[in-house]
NUFI-190419 format. One record per residue (C-alpha): residue in three letters; x, y, z. Coordinates in pm, whole numbers, padded with zeros to 5 digits, always signed. Layout:
// NUFI-190419
alaXYZ/...
***
This chain:
// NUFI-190419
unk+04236+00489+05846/unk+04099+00293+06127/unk+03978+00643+06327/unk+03770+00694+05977/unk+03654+00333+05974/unk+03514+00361+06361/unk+03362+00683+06319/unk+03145+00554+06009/unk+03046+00271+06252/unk+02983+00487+06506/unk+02728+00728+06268/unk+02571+00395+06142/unk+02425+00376+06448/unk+02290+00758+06505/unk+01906+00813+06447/unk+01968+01155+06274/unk+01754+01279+05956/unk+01927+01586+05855/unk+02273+01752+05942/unk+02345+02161+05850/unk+02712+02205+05846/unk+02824+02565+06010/unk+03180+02563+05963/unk+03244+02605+05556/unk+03528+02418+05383/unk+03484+02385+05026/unk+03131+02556+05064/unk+02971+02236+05244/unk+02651+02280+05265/unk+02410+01991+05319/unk+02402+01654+05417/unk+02102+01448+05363/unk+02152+01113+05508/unk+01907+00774+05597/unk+01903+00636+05913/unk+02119+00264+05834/unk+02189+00372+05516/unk+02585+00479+05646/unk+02917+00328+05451/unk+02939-00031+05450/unk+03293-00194+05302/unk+03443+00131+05302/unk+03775-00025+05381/unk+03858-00200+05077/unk+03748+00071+04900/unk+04010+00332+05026/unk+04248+00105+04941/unk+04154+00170+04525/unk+04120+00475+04318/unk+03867+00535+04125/unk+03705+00712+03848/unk+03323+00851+03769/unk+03205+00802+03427/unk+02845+00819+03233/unk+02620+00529+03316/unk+02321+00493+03062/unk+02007+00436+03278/unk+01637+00350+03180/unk+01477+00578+03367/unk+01443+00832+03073/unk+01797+01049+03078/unk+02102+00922+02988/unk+02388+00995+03190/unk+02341+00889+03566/unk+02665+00828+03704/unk+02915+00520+03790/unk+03201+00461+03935/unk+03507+00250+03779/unk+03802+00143+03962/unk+04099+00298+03761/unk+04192-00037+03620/unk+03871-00120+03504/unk+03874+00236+03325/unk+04205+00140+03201/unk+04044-00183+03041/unk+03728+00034+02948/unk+03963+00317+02778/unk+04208+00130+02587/unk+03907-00120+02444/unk+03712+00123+02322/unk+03955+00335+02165/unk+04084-00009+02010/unk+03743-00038+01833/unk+03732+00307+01743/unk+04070+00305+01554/unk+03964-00009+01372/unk+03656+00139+01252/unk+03397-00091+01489/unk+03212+00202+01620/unk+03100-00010+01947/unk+03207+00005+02321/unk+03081-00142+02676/unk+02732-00055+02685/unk+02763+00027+03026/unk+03006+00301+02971/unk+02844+00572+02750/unk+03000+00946+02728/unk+02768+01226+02722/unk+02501+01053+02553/unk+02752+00928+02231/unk+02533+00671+02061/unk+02596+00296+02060/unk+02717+00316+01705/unk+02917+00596+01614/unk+02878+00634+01242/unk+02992+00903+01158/unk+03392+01058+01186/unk+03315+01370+01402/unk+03136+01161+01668/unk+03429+00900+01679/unk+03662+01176+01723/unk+03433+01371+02000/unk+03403+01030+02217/unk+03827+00979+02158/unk+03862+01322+02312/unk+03583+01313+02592/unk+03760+00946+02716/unk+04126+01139+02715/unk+03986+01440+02901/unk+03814+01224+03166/unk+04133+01003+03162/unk+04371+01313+03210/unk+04151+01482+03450/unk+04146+01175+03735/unk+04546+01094+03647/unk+04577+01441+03804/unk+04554+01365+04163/unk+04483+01048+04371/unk+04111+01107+04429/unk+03854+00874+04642/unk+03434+00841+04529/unk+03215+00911+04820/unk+02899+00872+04888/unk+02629+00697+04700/unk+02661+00368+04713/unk+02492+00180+04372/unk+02524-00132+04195/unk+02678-00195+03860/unk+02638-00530+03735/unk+02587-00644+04123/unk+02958-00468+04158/unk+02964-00202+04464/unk+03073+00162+04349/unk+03071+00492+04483/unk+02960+00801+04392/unk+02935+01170+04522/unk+02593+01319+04332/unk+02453+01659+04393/unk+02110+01543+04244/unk+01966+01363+04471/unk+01768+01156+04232/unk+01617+00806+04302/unk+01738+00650+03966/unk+01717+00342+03982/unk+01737+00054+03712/unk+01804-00319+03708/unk+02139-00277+03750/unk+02207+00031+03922/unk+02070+00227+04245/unk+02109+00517+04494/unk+02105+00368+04882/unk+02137+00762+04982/unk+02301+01080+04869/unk+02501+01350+04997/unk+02523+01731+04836/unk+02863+01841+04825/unk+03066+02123+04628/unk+03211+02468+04553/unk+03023+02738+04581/unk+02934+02902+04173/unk+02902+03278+04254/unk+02634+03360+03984/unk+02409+03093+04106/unk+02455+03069+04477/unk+02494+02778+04648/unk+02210+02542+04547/unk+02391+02436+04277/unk+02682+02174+04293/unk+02948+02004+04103/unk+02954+01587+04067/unk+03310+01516+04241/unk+03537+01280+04402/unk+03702+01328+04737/unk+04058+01322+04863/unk+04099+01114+05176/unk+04171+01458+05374/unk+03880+01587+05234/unk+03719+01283+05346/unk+03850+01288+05668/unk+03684+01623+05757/unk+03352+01539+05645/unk+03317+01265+05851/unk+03420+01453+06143/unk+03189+01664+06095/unk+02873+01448+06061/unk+03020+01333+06352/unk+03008+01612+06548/unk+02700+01747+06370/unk+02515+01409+06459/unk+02603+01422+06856/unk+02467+01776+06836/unk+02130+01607+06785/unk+02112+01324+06957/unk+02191+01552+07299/unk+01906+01558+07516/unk+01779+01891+07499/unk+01566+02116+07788/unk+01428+02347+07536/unk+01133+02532+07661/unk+00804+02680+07469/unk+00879+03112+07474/unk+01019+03424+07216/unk+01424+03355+07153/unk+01657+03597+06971/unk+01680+03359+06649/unk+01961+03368+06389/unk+01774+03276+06093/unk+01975+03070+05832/unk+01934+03220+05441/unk+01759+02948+05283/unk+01475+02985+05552/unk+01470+03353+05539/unk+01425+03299+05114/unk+01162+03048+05160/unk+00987+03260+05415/unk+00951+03558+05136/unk+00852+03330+04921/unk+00595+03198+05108/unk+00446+03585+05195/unk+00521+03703+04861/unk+00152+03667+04726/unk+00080+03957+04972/unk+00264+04211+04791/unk+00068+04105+04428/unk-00150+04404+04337/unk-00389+04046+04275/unk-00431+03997+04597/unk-00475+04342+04681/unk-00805+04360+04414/unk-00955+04067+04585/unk-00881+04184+04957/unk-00668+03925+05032/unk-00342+04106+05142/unk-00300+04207+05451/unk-00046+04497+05344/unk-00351+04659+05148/unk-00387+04924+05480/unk-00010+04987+05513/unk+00064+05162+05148/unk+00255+05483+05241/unk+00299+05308+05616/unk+00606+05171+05821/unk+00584+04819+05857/unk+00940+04762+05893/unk+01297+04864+06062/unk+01367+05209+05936/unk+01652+05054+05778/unk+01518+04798+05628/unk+01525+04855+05236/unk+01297+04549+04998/unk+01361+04639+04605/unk+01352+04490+04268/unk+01588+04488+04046/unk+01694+04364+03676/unk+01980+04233+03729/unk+02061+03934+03922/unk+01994+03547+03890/unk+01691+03668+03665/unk+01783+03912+03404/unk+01528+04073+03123/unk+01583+04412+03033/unk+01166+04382+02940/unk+00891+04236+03072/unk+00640+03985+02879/unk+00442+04311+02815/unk+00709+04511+02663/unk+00757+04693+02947/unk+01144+04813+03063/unk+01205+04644+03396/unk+01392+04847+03620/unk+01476+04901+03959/unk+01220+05034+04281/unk+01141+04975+04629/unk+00888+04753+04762/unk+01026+04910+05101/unk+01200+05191+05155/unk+01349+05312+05484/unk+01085+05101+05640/unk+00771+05257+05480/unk+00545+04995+05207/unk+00584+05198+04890/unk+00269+04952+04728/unk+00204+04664+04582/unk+00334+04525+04213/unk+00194+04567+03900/unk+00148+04433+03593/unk+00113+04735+03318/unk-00276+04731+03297/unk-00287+04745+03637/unk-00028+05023+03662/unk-00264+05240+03458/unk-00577+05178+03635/unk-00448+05272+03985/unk-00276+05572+03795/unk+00117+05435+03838/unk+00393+05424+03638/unk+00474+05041+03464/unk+00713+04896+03658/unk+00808+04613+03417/unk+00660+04351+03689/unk+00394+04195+03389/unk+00478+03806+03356/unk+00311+03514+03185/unk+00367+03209+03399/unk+00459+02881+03225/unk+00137+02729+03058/unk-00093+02980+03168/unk-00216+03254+02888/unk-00277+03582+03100/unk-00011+03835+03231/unk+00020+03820+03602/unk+00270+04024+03837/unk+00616+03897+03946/unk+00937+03980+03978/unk+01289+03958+03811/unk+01523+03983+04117/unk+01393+04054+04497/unk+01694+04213+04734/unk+01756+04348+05060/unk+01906+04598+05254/unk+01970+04599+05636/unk+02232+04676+05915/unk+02572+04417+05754/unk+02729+04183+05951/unk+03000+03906+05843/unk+02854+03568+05887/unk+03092+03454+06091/unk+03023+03722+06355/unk+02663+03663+06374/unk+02651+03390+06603/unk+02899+03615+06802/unk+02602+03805+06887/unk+02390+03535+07043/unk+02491+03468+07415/unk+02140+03278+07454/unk+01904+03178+07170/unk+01847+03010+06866/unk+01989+02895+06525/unk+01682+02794+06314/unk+01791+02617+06017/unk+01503+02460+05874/unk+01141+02518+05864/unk+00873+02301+05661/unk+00480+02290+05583/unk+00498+02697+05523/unk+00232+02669+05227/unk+00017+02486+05473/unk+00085+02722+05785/unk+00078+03060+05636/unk-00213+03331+05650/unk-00174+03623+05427/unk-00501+03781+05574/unk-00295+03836+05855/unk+00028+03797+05781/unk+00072+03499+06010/unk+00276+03188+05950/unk+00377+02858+06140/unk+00636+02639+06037/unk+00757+02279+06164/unk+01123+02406+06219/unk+01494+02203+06323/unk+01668+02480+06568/unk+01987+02470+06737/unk+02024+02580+07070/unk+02299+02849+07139/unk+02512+02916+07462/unk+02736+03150+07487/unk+02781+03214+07102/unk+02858+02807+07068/unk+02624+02560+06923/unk+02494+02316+07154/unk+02236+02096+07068/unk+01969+02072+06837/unk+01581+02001+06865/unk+01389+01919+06572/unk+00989+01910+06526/unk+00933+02259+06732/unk+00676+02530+06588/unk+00808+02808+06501/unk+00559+03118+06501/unk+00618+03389+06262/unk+00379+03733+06179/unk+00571+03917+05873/unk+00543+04306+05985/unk+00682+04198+06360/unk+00953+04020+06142/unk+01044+04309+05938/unk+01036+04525+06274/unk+01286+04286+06444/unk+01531+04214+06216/unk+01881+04335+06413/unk+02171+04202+06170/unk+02179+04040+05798/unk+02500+03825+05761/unk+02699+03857+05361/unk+02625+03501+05313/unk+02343+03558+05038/unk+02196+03271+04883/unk+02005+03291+04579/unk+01692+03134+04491/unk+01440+03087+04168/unk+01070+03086+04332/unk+00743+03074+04146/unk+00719+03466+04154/unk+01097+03553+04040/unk+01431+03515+04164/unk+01524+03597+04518/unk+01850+03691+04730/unk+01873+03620+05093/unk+02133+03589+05352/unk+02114+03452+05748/unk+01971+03711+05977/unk+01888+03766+06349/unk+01577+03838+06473/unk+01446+03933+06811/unk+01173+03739+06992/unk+01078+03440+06748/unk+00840+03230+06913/unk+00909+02901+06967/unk+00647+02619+07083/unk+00804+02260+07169/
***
């Protein structure tokens, strides 16, 4: 308990925005912390279990969480299912399930909240568990709670300080998407370690120097680097000459292995589009070569194509535009834990901002503000954040060595896309 209690202290003090976590337990995946913001009183808290239950905010939805110590649930529990049986219909206004009304009027609700409070009360009886991370204020009481939101709800009596994103991976939506939960003290224990380590990995002084690195490129920056480009494969762009690609139909522009294609079925599934069209499956790239650009059905016709089932009316807007239902990709497989086995010098980029700002479809260009890690001898050493990172989208397609299996889904404005890490030779990197 006391090696827990020093290493909070000890990451109080660190200066650190962000912290990736490599090694997966439990499908970790992000950490977004405040500098100062760390555990305070986390002693006494260890020494109670607790339980999360619905909090009613005012900040327009119902159900923001709290956290009750299990005898104040106890209290909570047996009082309101004391003025449920004798036909009161009230409860603790602070402690609303689901959304149930103040006044439950009518039988079927008082028997819905009876078996939502016995559920939750079964499900934390099953194992000693321990609330981490979010530290609020209930009636100026401290509580804990792990959220996957993120959310600044905030009310008179109740607040987020920070947050940390923590779950299992769901295997039909990737793993952007996260579970509310409490943590076991082993658990705990490894998290913290890990920040720990994680945090002393960038606050190392660093002698990174400006030049082309081989770069593993983590999946969520590979996703929101296609998304960012993706306007330049829009036969809309191509009408108004402002896609690059327009001179590469029927042209290589990538690895000859290197397969692009859309498909139904995925994250996004319609078997037609919004014109009536049957979506189906075809290559933006095959083998390397641009096959075109997509099409919505009119423009199918005009330029002589088949419909591809690409014809989608954005939210409020009234016209038909192209996207797509599901973008994937095909390369030379690696697992991901291998891939930083191929690195003995380089980089592990695992963030990248300001990409709607820094892009250039004209010319395919696009510069990022980017958090890399430098690599030695396939080990993590330190990390360096605030570097530009210099990308051009046909040299990135041409030097793509390795995708990992970790593929991440994402919804983007134009569709759904799948992703996983992959290494690249010769990213630029400016410091």
């Amino acid at each position: 308990m006391d090696n827990i209690i020093e290493k909070i202290e000890w990451l109080k003090k660190s200066s650190f925005d962000l912290v990736e976590v490599y090694s997966r337990v439990n499908e970790i995946h992000t950490f977004n912390l405040k500098k100062g913001q760390m555990l305070q009183n986390f002693r006494s808290l260890l020494e109670e279990n607790a339980v999360r239950v619905f909090h009613k905010g005012k900040v327009g939805k119902a159900g923001t969480g709290a956290i009750y110590t299990v005898k104040e649930w106890d209290e909570l529990y047996k009082k309101a299912s004391l003025d449920l049986q004798e036909g009161k219909y009230s409860y603790n206004p602070d402690f609303v399930v689901n959304q149930a009304p103040k006044k439950c009027k009518e039988p079927e609700n008082e028997k819905v909240m009876i078996e939502q409070l016995k559920q939750m009360w079964f499900m934390i009886k099953k194992r000693n568990m321990i609330p981490l991370i979010c530290q609020g204020k209930i009636n100026k009481k401290k509580r804990w709670l792990l959220t996957s939101q993120g959310h600044q709800l905030m009310d008179s009596n109740y607040y987020y300080e920070y947050n940390i994103a923590v779950g299992s991976k769901n295997t039909s939506l990737g793993d952007d998407y996260f579970s509310n939960r409490l943590l076991t003290l082993e658990e705990l224990e490894f998290y913290i370690d890990r920040l720990c380590q994680e945090s002393r990995m960038f606050n190392t002084t660093s002698q990174l120097k400006s030049g082309s690195y081989l770069t593993l490129i983590k999946n969520s920056v590979v996703i929101d680097i296609l998304s960012a480009f993706f306007p330049v494969f829009l036969n809309t762009f191509f009408e108004k000459d402002k896609s690059f690609l327009k001179k590469f139909i029927g042209k290589r522009i990538g690895n000859k292995n290197l397969n692009v294609f859309i498909t139904p079925t995925g994250l996004k599934h319609y078997s037609f589009d919004d014109e009536g069209v049957k979506t189906k499956e075809f290559y933006l790239i095959k083998d390397g070569i641009f096959n075109g650009p997509i099409c919505t059905m009119d423009e199918a016709i005009r330029l002589g194509l088949e419909p591809m089932g690409c014809g989608w009316r954005q939210k409020d807007v009234a016209c038909i535009e192209p996207g797509i239902t599901n973008l994937r990709m095909k390369f030379n497989l690696r697992s991901k834990s291998s891939l930083l086995n191929e690195i003995d010098s380089g980089l592990y980029l695992v963030a990248l901002r300001g990409l709607r700002q820094g892009k250039n479809i004209l010319i395919g260009d696009l510069s990022g503000i980017g958090t890399v890690i430098i690599v030695k001898n396939r080990k993590l050493i330190s990390g360096v954040k605030g570097v530009t990172v210099n990308i051009n989208l046909i040299k990135l397609f041409n030097d793509m060595i390795y995708f990992g299996d970790d593929w991440r889904w994402k919804m983007t404005p134009y569709g759904a896309m799948l992703a996983p890490s992959i290494i690249v030779q010769d990213v630029l990197i400016k410091v």
